[in-house]
FILUMFI-869104 format. One line per 3 residues: number of its first residue (from 1); their letters; for each residue x, y, z of C-alpha. Coordinates in steps of 0.1 Angstrom, whole numbers. Layout:
<rs>
NUM) A) X Y Z  ...
</rs>
This chain:
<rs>
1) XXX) -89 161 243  -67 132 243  -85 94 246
4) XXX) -85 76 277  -63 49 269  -27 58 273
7) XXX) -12 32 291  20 25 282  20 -8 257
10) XXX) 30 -43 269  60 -56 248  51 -93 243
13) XXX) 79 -115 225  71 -150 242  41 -176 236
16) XXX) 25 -178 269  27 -138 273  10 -135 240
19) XXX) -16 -159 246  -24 -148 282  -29 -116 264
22) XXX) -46 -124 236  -69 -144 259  -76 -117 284
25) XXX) -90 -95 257  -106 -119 236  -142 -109 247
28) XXX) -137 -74 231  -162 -65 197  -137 -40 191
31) XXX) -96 -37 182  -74 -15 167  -43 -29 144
34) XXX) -13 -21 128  19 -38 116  54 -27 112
37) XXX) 72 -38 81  108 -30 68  104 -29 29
40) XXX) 125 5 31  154 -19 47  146 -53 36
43) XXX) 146 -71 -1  116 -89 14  88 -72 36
46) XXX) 71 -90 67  57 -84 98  82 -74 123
49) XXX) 59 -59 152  22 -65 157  6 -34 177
52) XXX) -27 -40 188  -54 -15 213  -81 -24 232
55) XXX) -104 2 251  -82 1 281  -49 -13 273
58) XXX) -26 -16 243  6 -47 230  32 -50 208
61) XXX) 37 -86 198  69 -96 185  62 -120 159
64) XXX) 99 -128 151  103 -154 183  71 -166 183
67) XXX) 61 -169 147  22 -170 139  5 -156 171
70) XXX) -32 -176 161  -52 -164 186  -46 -132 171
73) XXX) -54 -145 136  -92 -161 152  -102 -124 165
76) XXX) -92 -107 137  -115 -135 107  -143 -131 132
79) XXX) -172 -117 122  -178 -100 150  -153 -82 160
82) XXX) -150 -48 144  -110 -42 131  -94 -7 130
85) XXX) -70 3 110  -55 34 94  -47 30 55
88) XXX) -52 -8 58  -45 -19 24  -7 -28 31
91) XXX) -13 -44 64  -41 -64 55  -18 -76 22
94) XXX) 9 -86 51  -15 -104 70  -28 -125 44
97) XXX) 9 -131 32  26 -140 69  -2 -156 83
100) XXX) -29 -163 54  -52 -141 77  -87 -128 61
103) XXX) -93 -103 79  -128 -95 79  -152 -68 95
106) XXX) -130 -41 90  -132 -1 97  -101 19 77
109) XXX) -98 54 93  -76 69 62  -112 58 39
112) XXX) -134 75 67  -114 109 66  -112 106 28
115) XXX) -152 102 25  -156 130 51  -134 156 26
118) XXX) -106 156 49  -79 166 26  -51 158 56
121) XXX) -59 122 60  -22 109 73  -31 96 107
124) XXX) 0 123 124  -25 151 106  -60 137 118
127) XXX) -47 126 158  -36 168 153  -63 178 144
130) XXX) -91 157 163  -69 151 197  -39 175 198
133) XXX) -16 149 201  16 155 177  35 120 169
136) XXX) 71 119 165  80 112 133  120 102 143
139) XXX) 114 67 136  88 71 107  119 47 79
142) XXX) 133 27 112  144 -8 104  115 -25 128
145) XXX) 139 -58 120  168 -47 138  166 -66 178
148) XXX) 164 -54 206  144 -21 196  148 8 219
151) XXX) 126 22 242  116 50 217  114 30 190
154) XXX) 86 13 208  70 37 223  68 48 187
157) XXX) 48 23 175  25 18 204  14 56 191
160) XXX) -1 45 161  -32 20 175  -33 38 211
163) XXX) -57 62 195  -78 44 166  -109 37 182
166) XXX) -110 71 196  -104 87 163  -130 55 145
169) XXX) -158 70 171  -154 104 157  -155 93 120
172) XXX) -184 72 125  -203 99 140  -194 120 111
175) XXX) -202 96 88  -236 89 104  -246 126 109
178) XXX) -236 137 72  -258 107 58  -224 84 42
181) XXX) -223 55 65  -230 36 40  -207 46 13
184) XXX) -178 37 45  -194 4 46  -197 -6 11
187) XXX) -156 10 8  -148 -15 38  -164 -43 29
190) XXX) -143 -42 -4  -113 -44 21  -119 -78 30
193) XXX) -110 -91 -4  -74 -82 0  -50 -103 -7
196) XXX) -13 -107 -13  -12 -113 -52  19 -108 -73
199) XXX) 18 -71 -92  36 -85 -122  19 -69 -151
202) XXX) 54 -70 -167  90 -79 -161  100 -54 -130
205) XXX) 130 -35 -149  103 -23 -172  83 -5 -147
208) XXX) 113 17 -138  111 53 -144  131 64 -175
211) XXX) 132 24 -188  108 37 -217  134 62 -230
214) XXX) 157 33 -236  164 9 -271  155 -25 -271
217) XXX) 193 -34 -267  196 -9 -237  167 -25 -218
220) XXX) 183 -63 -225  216 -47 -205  187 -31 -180
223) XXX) 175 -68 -178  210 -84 -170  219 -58 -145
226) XXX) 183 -56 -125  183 -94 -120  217 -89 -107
229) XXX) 205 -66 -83  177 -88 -72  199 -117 -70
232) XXX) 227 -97 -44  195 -81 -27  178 -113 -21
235) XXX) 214 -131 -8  219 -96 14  183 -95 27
238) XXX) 190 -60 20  161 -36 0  172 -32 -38
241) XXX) 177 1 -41  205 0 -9  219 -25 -34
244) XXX) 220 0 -59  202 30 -73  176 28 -104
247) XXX) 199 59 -119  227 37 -114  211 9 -139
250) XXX) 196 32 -161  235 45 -169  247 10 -174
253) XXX) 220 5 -197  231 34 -221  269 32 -213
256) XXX) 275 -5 -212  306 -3 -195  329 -32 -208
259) XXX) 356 -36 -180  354 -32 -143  376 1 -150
262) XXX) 349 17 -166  327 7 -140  343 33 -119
265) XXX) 336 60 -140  299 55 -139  282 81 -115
268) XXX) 266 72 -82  281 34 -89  288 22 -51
271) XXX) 331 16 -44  325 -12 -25  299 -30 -52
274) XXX) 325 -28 -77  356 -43 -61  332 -76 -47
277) XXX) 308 -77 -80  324 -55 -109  332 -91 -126
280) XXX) 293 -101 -122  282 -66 -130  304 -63 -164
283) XXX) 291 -104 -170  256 -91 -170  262 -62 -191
286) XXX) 276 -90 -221  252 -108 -212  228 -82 -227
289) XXX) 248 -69 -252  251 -105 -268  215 -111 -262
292) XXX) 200 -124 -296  176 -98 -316  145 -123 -311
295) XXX) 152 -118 -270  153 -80 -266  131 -74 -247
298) XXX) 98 -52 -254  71 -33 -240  40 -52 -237
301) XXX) 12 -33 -259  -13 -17 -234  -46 -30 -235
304) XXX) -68 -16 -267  -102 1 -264  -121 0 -300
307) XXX) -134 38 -285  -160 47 -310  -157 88 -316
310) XXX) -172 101 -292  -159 85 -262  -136 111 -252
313) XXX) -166 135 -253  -187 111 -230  -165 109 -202
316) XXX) -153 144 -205  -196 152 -197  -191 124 -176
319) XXX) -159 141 -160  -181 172 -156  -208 153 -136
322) XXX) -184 139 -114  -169 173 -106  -201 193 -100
325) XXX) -212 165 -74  -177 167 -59  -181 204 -51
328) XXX) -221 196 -35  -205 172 -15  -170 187 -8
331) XXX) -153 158 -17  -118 155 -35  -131 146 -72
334) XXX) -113 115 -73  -121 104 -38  -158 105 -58
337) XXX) -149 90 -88  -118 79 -104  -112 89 -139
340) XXX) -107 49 -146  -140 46 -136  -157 73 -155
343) XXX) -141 56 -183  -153 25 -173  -191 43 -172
346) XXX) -184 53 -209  -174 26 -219  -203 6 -207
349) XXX) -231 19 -228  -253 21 -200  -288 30 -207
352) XXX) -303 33 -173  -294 41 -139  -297 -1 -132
355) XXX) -273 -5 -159  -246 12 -142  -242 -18 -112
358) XXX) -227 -40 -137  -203 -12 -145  -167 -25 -130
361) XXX) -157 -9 -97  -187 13 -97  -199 17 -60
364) XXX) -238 17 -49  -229 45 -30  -214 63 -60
367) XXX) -245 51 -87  -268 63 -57  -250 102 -63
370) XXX) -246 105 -93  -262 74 -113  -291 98 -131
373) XXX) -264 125 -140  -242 100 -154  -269 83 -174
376) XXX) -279 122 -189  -246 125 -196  -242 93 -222
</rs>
């Protein structure tokens, strides 16, 4: 049956609203969260809504007028008030980036369902299946930038906190009952450590799919043209790809077009980006066909194991551990175990089940089910 609280959401987008709010609530030990972004419209994500849920009553906060809502930010860092989210990893990284939040004390339904063997974790599946309530999906890629928002649009997002503490007292049972609150704790407590850190492991044109297939010369053109992109997406506020497609930059790469005539030709190349950039576009591409030999650019070497000769062996018995103590427990095997971490197991010479909690990203939890099977296997 569906939860109590279903009370249509206060829209809040003024200071003294959001802090007569934020003070009438802040005796709760319990909140549910989520944050609207628009990374699929946007060449930079923020928050653009705050939805929060109480027991009895649910807000939007419009951050964009009011900027940092700190009451907010005090609730959420402390200690004793219990944070729900679903799939929290993105909105805590948001958090810490817009407001240099920590959020701490946190429950992540999407990690519950996951631990319980729930194979349709999405939070439209899991409100299905545990309340019979079927969300709308309409707005699922709205721009949450765009001002005012309609009705629907937020009576969209009010859905996804007005149930969270509902569907957290479910999974906690669960968890509790089946004897894994502890792994859910352990798996939360990692959450707080999020942060918003930069992911570049290499230049970004190199992590685009098909970028490998290409010469050295190709990817200096790929170069050129992607930092083009970034350039016209970051003036635009507008979300690279509605700049211009990956495909699109891949083609310049291999066809180096040399005039803004042959620009035309190129498939999927957008009319409009030609007649206002063409000159730019066909700069770029000399750019990186003139680029010297020494600055072609390269893929960085991937990180060297010395693997000894059996280490393929070890964690495929390690592999085989992992898999018969996912069917016990009717978990998803890599829900259980990552294969990065069975190689991180084989890798570590471990000689005793105590050796395995310096292992990296090893859980307790995880040592605790299968720490003695593991340590037969090496």
């Amino acid at each position: 049956m569906p939860p109590a609280n279903t009370e249509s959401a206060q829209y809040l987008d003024n200071p003294a609203e959001v802090d007569r709010f934020l003070d009438q609530i802040s005796d709760v030990r319990e909140l549910a969260l989520d944050t609207e972004g628009a990374s699929f419209h946007r060449f930079l994500d923020r928050i653009y809504l705050l939805q929060i849920s109480t027991r009895e009553r649910s807000a939007i906060i419009d951050p964009l007028p009011i900027g940092s809502p700190a009451k907010l930010g005090e609730l959420l860092q402390g200690a004793d008030v219990e944070v729900v989210f679903h799939d929290a990893d993105y909105d805590l990284r948001l958090l810490h980036q817009d407001y240099g939040w920590h959020v701490t004390n946190i429950f992540d339904t999407r990690v519950a369902a996951q631990l319980l063997g729930i194979k349709s974790f999405g939070l439209a599946a899991l409100l299905e299946q545990f309340f019979d309530v079927k969300l709308d999906k309409k707005h699922q890629r709205a721009d949450w930038s765009m001002r005012p928002l309609t009705p629907d649009m937020r009576e969209y997002a009010a859905q996804d906190t007005r149930y969270l503490l509902q569907l957290r007292d479910h999974m906690k049972s669960e968890l509790e009952r089946r004897g894994r609150w502890q792994w859910a704790r352990e798996e939360f407590a990692r959450l707080e450590g999020t942060r918003w850190e930069a992911e570049e492991q290499m230049e970004g044109f190199l992590r685009l799919k098909g970028a490998r297939d290409l010469t050295r010369r190709e990817l200096a053109v790929l170069r050129e043209v992607a930092n083009w992109r970034d350039t016209v997406a970051a003036e635009l506020d507008r979300a690279t790809f509605r700049v211009m497609g990956n495909e699109v930059l891949l083609e310049l790469a291999r066809r180096a077009p040399r005039s803004v005539s042959e620009l035309s030709a190129i498939k999927g190349m957008p009319k409009g980006m030609v007649e206002r950039g063409g000159a730019d576009i066909v700069g770029a591409i000399r750019r990186g066909m003139e680029a010297p030999e020494a600055d072609l650019p390269k893929f960085p070497r991937g990180q060297r194991w010395n693997k000894d000769r059996d280490f393929d062996d070890r964690v495929l018995r390690l592999k085989t551990v992992r898999d018969e103590a996912a069917t016990r427990l009717e978990l998803d095997p890599g829900v259980l175990c990552s294969r990065e971490r069975l190689e991180n197991v084989a890798r570590s010479g471990a000689k005793s089940v105590q050796d395995l909690e310096s292992v990296p990203e090893l859980r307790r939890w995880q040592i605790e089910e299968m720490g003695p099977g593991f340590i037969a296997a090496m």
